[in-house]
N, C-alpha and C positions, 0 to 999 in steps of 0.2 A: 798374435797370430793373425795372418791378411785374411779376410772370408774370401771363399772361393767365388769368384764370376756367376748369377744363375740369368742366363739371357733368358726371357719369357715377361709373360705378362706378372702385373704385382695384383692381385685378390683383396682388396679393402672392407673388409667384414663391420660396416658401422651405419651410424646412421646417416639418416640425410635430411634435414630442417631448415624450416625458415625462420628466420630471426627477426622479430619486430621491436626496432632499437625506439625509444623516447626519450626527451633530454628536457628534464623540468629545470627550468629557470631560476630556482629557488634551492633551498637547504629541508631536507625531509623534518632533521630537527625540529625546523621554524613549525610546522604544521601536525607532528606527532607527538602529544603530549604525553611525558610517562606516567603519570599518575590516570592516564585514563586508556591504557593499552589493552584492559579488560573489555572494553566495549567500542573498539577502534572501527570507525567510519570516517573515511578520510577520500577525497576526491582530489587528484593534482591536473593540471591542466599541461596540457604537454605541445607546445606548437610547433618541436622539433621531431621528425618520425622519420625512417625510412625502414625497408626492408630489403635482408641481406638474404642472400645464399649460404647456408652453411648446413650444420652436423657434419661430424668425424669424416665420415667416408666421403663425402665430397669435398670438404678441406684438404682431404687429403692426396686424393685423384686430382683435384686441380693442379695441385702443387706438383704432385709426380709428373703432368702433361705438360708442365713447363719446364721440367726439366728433360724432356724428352723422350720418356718413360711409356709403357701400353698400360694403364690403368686403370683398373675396373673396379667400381665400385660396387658391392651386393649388399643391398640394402629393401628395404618395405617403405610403400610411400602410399600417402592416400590419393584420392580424385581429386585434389586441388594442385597436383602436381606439376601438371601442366607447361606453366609457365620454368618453373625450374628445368625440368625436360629441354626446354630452348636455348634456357642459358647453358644446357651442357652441352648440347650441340654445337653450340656458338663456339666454343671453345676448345671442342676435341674429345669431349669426358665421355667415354664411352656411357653407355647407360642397356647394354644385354642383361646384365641380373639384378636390374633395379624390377620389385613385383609391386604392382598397385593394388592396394587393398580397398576397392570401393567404397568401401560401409565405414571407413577412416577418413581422419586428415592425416594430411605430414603433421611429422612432428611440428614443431612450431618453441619457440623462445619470446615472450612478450616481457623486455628488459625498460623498467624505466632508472634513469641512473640523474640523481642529483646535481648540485655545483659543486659538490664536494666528491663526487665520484663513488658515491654511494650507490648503491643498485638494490632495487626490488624485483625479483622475475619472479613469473611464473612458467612454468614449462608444462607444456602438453604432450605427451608421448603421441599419442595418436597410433598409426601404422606403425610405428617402431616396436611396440610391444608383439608386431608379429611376426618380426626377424628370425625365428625359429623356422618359419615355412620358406625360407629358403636354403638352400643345401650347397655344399661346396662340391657335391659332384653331379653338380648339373655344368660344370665349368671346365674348360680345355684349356691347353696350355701353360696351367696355374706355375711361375717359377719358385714364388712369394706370397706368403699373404700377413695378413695382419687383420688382430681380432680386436678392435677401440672400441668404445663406448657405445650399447644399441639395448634390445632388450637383454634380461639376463639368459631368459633361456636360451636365445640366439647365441648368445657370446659362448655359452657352457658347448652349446652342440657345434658349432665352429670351429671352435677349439678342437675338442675331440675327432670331430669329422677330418681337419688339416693334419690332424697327426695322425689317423689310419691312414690318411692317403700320401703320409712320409712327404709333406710341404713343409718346408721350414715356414713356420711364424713367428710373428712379435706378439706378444701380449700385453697391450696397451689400455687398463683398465681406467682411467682417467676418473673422469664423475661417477661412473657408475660402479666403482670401489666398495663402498659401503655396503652393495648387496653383497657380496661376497665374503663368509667365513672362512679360519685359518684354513681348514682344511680342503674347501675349492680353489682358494687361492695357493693349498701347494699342489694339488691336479692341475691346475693351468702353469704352473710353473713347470711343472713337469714334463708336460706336452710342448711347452714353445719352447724354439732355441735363444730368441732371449726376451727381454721385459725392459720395458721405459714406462717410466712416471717421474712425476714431478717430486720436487725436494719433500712437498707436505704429504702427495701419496705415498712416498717411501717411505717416512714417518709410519703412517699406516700402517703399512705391510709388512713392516720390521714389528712395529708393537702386537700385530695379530699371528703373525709366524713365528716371532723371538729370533727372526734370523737377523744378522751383520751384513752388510751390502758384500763383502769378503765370502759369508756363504752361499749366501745366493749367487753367489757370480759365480761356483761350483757348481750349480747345480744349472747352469745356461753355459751359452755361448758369450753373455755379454748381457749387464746388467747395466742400462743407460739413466742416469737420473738428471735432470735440467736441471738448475737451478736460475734461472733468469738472467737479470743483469749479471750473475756472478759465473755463467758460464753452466756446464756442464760436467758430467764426468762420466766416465765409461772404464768399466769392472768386467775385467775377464779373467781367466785363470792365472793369468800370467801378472795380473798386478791392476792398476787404477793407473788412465790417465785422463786428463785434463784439459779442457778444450775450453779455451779463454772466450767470451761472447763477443761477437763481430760488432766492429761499430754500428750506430744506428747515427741517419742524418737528423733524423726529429720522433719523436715519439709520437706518435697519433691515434693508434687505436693495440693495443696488445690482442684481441682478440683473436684465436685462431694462429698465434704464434706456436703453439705447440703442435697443433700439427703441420703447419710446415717443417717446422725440426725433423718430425717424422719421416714425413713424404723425402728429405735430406739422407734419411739413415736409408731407407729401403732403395735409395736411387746408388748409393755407395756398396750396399749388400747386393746389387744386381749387379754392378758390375767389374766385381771383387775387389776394391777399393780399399785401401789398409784403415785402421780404425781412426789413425790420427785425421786423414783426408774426413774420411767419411764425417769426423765429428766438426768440423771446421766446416763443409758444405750444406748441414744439418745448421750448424750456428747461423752461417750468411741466411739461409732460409728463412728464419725464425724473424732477425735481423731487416730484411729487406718488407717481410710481412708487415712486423711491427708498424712503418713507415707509412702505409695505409689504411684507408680507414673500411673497416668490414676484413670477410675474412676471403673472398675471390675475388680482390678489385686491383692487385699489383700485376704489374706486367713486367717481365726481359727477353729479353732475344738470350740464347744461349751463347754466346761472345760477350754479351754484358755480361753477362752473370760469371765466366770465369774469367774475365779481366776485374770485374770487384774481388773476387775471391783472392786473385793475387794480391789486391792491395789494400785485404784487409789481414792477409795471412801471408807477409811475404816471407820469402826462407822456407828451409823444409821445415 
């Protein structure tokens, strides 16, 4: 079944962080000894750093404003926000329901990742744990929303709040899975009209609900699961199809490819686009991301983007 056209703005219910990448020159191995992981004190020197723009909701609003999309991110950020506030400007990202929590930081991601592509982070919630004080009806227009990864109670009252107010949503629980038991995970499936995660979060949700991706596509409109290089697959009533993953010219940074996937699906739900399109302009997304490095540093003109789409999906 085609979704119907919803023209209007898209509501991105997640967070929004800065991410502090480091790149140790060395093998973590070479310097963690396991016979002494009981009393691990270890210092790595890192003379490769930079800082990116990201969390959900702004990965996600980036990527919808380049597709040409009205995107609104609502999200909690602290006093250090500042500078990200410019970069969204810079680029179009509206920023009306973004609320600054003084007495916080933004969230923040401090990633140091080895020569072996190992990773050590730590993650600071900061203002994100205050996503709950902002409300989905303090917003006009709303066509879409989608509820990704932020605080919990944020994401539980989101949820809720978009389905009294009859907004179709995605429910996108990504990292923040884990808080969530069988039975808020089938409240949130209940409320959205459909649900994306990844191959391992489905995993998840299938072992804490005991549902088949066949039932849960019952109980939605469309049950979308990535699976990376191997492409995607989208579950609806009417059956499973398959959406092969769009070439990549190099592989440079994966980060952040999943939510362009996303920001792919809600640009095809807005403007009723059949599931095959939609899953093929969700892939190129994913695709084109992958190819840079950080997760808002790729750029297209909308003519790129559907002359690549032709010619990585040609034919119907």
């Amino acid at each position: 079944m085609t979704p119907e056209p919803r023209p209007g703005r898209a509501l991105i219910c997640g967070s929004m962080a800065y991410d502090t990448i480091m790149v140790f020159g060395d093998r973590f191995a070479n310097h963690i000894l396991p016979d002494k992981i009981h009393l691990l004190n270890v210092s790595f020197l890192v003379p490769q750093l930079r800082r990116e723009y990201g969390g959900c909701a702004g990965n996600i609003a980036y990527n919808l404003t380049l597709l040409g999309e009205d995107a609104f991110p609502m999200a909690t950020v602290g006093r250090d926000f500042g500078p990200y506030k410019e970069w969204m400007a810079s680029t179009g990202v509206a920023a009306d329901y973004i609320r600054v929590i003084e007495a916080e930081f933004t969230a923040q991601a401090f990633i140091t990742t080895d020569l072996d592509h190992n990773q050590i982070t730590a993650f600071h919630p900061g203002a994100m744990q205050h996503s709950h004080e902002n409300s989905v009806s303090d917003t006009r227009g709303v066509a879409i929303g989608i509820v990704a990864p932020a605080g919990r109670e944020g994401m539980i009252r989101h949820a809720a709040q978009l389905a009294a107010a009859q907004i179709p949503f995605i429910f996108d629980p990504g990292q923040q899975l884990a808080m969530f038991n069988a039975e808020e995970l089938a409240r949130f499936v209940s409320q959205a009209s459909w649900v994306t995660v990844n191959e391992y979060e489905w995993q998840v949700v299938s072992a804490r609900t005991g549902w088949s991706e066949r039932e849960l596509a019952q109980r939605v409109r469309a049950l979308i699961v990535t699976r990376g290089a191997a492409g995607s697959s989208i579950h609806t009533r009417e059956g499973e199809l398959t959406i092969p993953a769009a070439a990549v010219q190099q592989v440079v940074d994966p980060t952040g490819c999943g939510d362009a996937y996303r920001a792919g699906l809600i640009h095809g739900l807005l403007r009723g686009l059949d599931w095959r399109t939609t899953g093929r302009i969700a892939s190129l997304m994913g695709a084109i991301k992958i190819e840079s490095r950080g997760t808002q540093n790729h750029r297209f003109t909308r003519p790129e983007f559907d002359a690549r789409l032709a010619r990585a999906f040609p034919g119907k």
